[in-house]
MARPAKE-594165 format. One line per field, with one value per residue: z negated, y, x of N, C-alpha, C in turn; residue number from 1. Coordinates in steps of 0.1 Angstrom, whole numbers. Example, Ala and Ser with C-alpha at 12.3 -4.5 7.8 and 13.67 -1.06 7.14 Angstrom:
<rs>
nz (-78_-71)
ny (-57_-22)
nx (132_128)
caz (-78_-71)
cay (-45_-11)
cax (123_137)
cz (-78_-79)
cy (-33_0)
cx (132_129)
pos (1_2)
</rs>
This chain:
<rs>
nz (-10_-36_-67_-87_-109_-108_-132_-140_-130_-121_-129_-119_-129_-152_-164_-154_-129_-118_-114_-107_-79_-71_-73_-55_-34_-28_-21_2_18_18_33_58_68_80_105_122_109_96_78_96_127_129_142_146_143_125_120_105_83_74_45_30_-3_-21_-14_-3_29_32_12_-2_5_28_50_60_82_89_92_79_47_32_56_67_47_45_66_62_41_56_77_57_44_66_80_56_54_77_77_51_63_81_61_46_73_82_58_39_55_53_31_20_37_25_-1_7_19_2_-2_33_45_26_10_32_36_10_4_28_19_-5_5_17_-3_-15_3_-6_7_14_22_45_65_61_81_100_113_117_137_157_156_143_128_124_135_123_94_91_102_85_57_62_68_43_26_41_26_-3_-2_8_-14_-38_-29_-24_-53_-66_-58_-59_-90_-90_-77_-91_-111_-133_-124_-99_-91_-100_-83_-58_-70_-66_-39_-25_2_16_24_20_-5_-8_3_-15_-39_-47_-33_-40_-67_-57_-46_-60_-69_-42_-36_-59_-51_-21_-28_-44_-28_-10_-22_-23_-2_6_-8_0_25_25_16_31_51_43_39_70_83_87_94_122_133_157_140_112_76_45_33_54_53_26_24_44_31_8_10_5_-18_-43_-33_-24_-44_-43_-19_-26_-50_-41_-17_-33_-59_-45_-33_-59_-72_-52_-54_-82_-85_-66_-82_-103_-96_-84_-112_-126_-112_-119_-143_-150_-141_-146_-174_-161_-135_-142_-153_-133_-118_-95_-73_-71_-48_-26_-30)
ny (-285_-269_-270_-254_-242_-209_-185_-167_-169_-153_-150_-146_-147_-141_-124_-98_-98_-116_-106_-80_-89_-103_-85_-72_-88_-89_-67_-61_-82_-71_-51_-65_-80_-56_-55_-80_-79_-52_-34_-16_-3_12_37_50_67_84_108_111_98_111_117_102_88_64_28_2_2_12_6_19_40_72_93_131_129_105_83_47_45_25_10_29_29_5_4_18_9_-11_3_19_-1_-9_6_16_-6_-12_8_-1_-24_-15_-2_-24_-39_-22_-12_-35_-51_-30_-23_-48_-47_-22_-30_-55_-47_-21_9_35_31_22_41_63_53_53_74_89_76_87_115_108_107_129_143_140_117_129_156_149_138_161_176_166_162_190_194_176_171_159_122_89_79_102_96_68_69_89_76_51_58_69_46_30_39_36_6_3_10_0_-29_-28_-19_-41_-64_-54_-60_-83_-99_-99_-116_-142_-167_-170_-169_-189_-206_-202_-212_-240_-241_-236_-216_-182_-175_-195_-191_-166_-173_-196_-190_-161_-146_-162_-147_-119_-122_-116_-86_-74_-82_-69_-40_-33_-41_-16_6_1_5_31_39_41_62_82_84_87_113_129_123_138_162_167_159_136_105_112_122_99_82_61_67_66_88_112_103_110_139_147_145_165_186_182_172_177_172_147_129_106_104_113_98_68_64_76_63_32_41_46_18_4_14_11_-16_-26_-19_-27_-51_-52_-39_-68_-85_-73_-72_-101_-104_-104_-98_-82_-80_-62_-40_-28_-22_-11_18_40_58_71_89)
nx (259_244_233_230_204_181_189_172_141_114_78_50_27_-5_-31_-40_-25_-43_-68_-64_-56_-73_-101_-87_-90_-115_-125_-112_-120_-152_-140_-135_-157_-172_-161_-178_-203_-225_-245_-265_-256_-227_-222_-248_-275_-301_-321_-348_-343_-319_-299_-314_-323_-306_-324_-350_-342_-323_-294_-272_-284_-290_-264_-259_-266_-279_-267_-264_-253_-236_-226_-210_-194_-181_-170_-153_-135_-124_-103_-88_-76_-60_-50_-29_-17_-5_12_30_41_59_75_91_95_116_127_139_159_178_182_196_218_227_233_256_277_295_302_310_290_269_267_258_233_216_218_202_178_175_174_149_132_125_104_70_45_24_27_50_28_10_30_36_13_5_22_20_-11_-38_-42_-50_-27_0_-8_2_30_38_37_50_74_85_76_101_122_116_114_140_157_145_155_181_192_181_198_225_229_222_242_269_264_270_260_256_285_290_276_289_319_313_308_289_278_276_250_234_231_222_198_187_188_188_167_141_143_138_115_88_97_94_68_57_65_52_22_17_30_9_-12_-10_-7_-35_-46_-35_-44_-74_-71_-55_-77_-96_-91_-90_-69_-61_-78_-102_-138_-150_-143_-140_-139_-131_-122_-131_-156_-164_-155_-178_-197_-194_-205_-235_-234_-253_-278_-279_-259_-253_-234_-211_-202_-202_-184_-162_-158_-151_-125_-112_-115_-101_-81_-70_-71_-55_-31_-30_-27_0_10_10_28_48_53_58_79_116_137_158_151_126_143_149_130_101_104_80_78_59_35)
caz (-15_-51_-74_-98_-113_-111_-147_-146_-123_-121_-138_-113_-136_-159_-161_-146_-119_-112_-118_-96_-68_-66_-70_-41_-20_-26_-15_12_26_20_47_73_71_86_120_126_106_91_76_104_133_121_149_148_137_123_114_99_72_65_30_23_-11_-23_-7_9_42_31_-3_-4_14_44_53_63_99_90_90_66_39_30_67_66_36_49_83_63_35_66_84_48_44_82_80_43_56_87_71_47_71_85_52_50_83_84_43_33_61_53_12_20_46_16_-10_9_26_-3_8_39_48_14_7_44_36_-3_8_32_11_-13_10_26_-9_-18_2_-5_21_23_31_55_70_69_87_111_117_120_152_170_156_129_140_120_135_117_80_93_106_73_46_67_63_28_27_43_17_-14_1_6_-28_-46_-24_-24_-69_-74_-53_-65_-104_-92_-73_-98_-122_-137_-120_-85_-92_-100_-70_-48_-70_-60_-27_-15_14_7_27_14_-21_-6_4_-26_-54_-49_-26_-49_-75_-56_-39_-64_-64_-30_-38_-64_-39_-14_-35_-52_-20_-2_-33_-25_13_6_-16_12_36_18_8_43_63_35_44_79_86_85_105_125_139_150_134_103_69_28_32_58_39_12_31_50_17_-2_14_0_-31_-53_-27_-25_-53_-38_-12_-32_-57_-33_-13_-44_-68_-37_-35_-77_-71_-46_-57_-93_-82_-61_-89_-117_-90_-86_-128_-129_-107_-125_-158_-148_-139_-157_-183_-154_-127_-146_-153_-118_-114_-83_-72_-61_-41_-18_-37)
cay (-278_-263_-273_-246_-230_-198_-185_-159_-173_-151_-154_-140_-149_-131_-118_-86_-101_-123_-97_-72_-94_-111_-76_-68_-92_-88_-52_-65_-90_-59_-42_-71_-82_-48_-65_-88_-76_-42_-35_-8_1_23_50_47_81_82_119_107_91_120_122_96_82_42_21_-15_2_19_4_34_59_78_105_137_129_92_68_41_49_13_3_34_23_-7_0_31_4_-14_16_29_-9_-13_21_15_-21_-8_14_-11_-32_-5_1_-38_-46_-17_-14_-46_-49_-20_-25_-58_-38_-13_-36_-61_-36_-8_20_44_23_22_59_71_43_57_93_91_73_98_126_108_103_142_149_132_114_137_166_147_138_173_185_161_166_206_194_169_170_148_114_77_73_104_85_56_72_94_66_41_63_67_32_25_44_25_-9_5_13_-13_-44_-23_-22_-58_-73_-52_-58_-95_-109_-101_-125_-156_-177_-165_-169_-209_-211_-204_-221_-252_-243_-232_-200_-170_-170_-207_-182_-158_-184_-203_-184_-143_-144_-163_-136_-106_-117_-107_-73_-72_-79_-54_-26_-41_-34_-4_12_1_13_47_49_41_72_93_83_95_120_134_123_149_173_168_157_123_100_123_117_95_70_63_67_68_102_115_104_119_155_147_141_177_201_179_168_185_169_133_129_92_105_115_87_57_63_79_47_25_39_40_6_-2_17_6_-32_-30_-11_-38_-67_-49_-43_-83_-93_-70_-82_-113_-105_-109_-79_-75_-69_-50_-25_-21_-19_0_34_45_71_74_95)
cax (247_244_218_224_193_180_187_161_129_103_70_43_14_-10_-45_-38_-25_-50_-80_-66_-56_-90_-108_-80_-92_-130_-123_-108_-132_-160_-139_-133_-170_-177_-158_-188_-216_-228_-264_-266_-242_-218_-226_-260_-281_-314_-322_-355_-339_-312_-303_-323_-315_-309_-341_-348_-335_-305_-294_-266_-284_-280_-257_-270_-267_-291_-263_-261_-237_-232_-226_-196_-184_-175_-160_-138_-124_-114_-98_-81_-63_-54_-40_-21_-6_7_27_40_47_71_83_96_105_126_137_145_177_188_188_206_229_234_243_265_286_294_312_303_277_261_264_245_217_213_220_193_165_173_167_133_121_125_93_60_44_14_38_51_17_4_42_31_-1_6_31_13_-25_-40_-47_-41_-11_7_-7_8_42_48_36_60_87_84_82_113_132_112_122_152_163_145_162_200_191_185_206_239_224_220_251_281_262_277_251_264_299_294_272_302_322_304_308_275_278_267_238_227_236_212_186_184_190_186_154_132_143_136_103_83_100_90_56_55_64_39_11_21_30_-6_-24_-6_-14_-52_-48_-33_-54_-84_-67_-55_-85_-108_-85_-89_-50_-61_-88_-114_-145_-163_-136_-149_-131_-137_-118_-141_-174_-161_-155_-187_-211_-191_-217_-247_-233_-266_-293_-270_-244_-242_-224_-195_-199_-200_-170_-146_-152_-145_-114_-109_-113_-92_-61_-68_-66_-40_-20_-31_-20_14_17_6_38_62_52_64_96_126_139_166_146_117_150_154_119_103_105_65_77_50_23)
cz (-30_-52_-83_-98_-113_-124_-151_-134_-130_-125_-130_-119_-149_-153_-155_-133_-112_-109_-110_-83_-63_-66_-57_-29_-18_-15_-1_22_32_31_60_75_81_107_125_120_98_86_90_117_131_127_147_140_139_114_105_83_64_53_20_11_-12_-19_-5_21_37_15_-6_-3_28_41_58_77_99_88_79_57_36_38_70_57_37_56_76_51_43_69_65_44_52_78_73_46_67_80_61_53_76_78_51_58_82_72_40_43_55_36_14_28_31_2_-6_16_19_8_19_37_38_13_17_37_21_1_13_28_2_-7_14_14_-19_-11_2_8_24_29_42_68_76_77_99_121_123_139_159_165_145_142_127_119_127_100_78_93_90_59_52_65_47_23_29_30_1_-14_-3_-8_-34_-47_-30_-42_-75_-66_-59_-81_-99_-86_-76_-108_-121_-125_-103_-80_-90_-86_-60_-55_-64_-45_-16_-10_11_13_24_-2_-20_-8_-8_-40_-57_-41_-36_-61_-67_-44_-47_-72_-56_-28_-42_-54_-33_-16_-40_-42_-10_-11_-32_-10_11_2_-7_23_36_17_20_51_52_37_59_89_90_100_110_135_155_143_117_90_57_31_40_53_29_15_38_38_11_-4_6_-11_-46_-46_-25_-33_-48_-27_-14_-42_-52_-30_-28_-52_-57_-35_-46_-77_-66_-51_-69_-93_-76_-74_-102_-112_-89_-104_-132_-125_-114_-143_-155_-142_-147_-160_-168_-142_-132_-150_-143_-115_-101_-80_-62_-56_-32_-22_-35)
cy (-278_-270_-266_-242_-222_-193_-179_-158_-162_-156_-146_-145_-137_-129_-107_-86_-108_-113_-88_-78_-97_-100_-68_-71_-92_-76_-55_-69_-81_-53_-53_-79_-67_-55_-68_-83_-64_-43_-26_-5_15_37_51_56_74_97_122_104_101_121_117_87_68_40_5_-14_3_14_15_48_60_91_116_136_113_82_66_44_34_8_14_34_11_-8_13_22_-5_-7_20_14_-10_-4_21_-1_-19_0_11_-15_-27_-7_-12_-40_-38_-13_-24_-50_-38_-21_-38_-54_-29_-21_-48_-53_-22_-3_30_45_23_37_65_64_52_71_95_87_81_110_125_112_120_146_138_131_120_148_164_143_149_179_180_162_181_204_189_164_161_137_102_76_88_98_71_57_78_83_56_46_64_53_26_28_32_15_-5_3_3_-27_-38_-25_-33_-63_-69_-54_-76_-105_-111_-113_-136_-168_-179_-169_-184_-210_-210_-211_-235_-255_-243_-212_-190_-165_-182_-199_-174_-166_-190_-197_-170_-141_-148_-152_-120_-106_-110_-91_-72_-67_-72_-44_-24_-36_-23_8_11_8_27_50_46_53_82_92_86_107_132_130_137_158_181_170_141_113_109_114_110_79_74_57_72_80_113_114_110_140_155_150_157_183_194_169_167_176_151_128_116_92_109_100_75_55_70_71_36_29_42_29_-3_-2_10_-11_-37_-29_-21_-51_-67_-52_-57_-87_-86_-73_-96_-115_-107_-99_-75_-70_-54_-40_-16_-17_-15_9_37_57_76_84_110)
cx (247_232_217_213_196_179_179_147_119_89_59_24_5_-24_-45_-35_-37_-67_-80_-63_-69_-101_-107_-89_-108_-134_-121_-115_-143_-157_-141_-147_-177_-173_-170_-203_-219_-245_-270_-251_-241_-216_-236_-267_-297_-317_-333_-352_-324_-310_-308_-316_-315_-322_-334_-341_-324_-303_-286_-272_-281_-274_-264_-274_-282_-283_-262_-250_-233_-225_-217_-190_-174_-165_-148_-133_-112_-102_-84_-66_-54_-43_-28_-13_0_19_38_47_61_79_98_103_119_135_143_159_183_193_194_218_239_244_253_276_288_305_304_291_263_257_253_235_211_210_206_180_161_169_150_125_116_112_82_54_32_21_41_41_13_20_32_19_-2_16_25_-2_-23_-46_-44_-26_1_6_2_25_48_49_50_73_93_90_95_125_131_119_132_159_156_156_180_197_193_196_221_243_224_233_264_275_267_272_257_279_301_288_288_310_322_308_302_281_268_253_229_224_221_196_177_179_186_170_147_132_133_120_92_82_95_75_49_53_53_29_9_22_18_-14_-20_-10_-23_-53_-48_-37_-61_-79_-66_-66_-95_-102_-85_-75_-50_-70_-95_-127_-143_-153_-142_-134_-135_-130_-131_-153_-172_-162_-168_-199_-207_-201_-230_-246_-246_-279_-290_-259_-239_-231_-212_-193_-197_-188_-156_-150_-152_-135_-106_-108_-105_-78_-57_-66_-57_-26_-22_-24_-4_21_20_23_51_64_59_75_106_131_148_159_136_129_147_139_117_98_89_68_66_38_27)
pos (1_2_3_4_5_6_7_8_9_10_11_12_13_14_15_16_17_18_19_20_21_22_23_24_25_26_27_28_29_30_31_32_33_34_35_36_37_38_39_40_41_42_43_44_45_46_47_48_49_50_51_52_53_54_55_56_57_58_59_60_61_62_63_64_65_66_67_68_69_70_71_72_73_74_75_76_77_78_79_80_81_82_83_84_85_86_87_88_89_90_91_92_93_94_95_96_97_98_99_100_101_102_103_104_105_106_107_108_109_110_111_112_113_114_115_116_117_118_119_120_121_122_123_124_125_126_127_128_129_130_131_132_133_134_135_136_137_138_139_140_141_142_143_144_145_146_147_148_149_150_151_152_153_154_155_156_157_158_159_160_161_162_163_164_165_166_167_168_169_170_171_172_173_174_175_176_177_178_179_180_181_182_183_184_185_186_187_188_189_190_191_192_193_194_195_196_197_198_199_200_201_202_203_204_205_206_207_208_209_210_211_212_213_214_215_216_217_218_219_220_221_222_223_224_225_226_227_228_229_230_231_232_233_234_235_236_237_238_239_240_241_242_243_244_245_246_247_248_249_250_251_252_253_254_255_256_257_258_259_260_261_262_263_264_265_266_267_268_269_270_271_272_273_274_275_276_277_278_279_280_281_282_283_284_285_286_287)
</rs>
């Protein structure tokens, strides 16, 4: 077993990190409190109260239909994370083998994996959303499918970057010296480096499907009724923007908020990288 150090440990600290994580997760909580509790249930019409502006009942408002805007604000920041971390998740499970596939195995192998992330990342993942959407209907699950794909490519090329920029180095070389295997090599020494890469993406890539979620459900490519979604409220509130401006303003700085904290929690961890990774940086393809 080696005991070399890592010569260039990461540094995942910072106010920016810590400021947008914790506005992250405020954000966050906001949505998964809708789960269990709402001020109103989130189908629940009151045509009395249509329109109605901020009050003791409705602190947001209602929509023109009666529901609470507060009480679908809630249940669509849920809906816009759920949606934006599945498709990470994708991105992940199925990027990160493959960028370790790419850079331990150059050659063919390398070339198809590169070739092809280069081709996924040629179209944006709304494009691919609305392709999808135009073939088999809008619905979640094509936001999910085209962001995920995207994703996969991201990972991809991030992990295949550092890792082929990290395993000719000196540091590497003694480790085998030594006599440590190259997956103890892996374990030890290159993982801790490239988690907070990882993390980076992560965030950077969720802060980009919240965007296109919104983005395709206002379009009507995205969530549809009666699922509920900051895109949709936002397409719902358009028409009575002049008689309710809260209904545009509520849901579009809740998701200013979100992307912008995600996207400050991501800068936070790459600041604290090391000049070699921050070269390699990572590729936001998803937008």
């Amino acid at each position: 077993m080696s005991d070399i150090a890592l010569p260039f440990a990461a540094r995942p600290t910072g106010l920016r990190l810590r400021i947008g994580a914790s506005v992250a997760a405020l954000l966050l909580l906001f949505g998964f409190v809708s789960i269990v509790w709402t001020p109103y249930p989130v189908s629940s019409f009151d045509i009395g109260s249509a329109l109605q502006g901020p009050s003791g009942g409705h602190w947001l408002g209602a929509d023109q239909l009666g529901r609470d805007l507060l009480s679908s604000i809630m249940r669509g920041t849920l809906t816009s994370f759920i949606v934006s971390a599945v498709a990470v998740a994708i991105g992940a499970i199925i990027g990160v083998p493959l960028g370790f596939a790419a850079a331990r195995w150059p050659g063919p192998a390398d070339r198809a994996i590169r070739e092809g992330a280069d081709f996924i990342l040629l179209f944006p993942a709304l494009i691919l959303a609305m392709l999808l959407g135009a073939a088999i209907g809008p619905s979640f699950g094509n936001v999910m499918l085209a962001m995920g794909v995207v994703n996969i490519a991201v990972f991809m090329r991030a992990l295949r970057d550092a890792l082929r920029a990290i395993m000719p180095l000196d540091y590497v070389a003694a480790a085998r010296l030594a006599g440590t295997g190259e997956i103890e090599i892996i374990r030890r020494h290159v993982l801790p480096a490239l988690l907070p890469l990882v993390g980076a993406a992560a965030l950077a890539q969720l802060a980009a499907g919240v965007l296109a979620e919104a983005s395709l459900s206002f379009v009507g490519l995205g969530a549809q009724p009666p699922a509920s979604s900051l895109g949709l409220i936002l397409r719902d509130g358009l028409g009575y923007a002049q008689q309710a401006p809260v209904l545009l303003l509520a849901p579009g700085l809740v998701i200013i908020a979100i992307v912008l904290a995600l996207n400050a929690a991501s800068g936070g961890l790459r600041a604290g990288m090391t000049p070699l990774l921050q070269r390699i940086g990572v590729n936001d393809g998803a937008a």
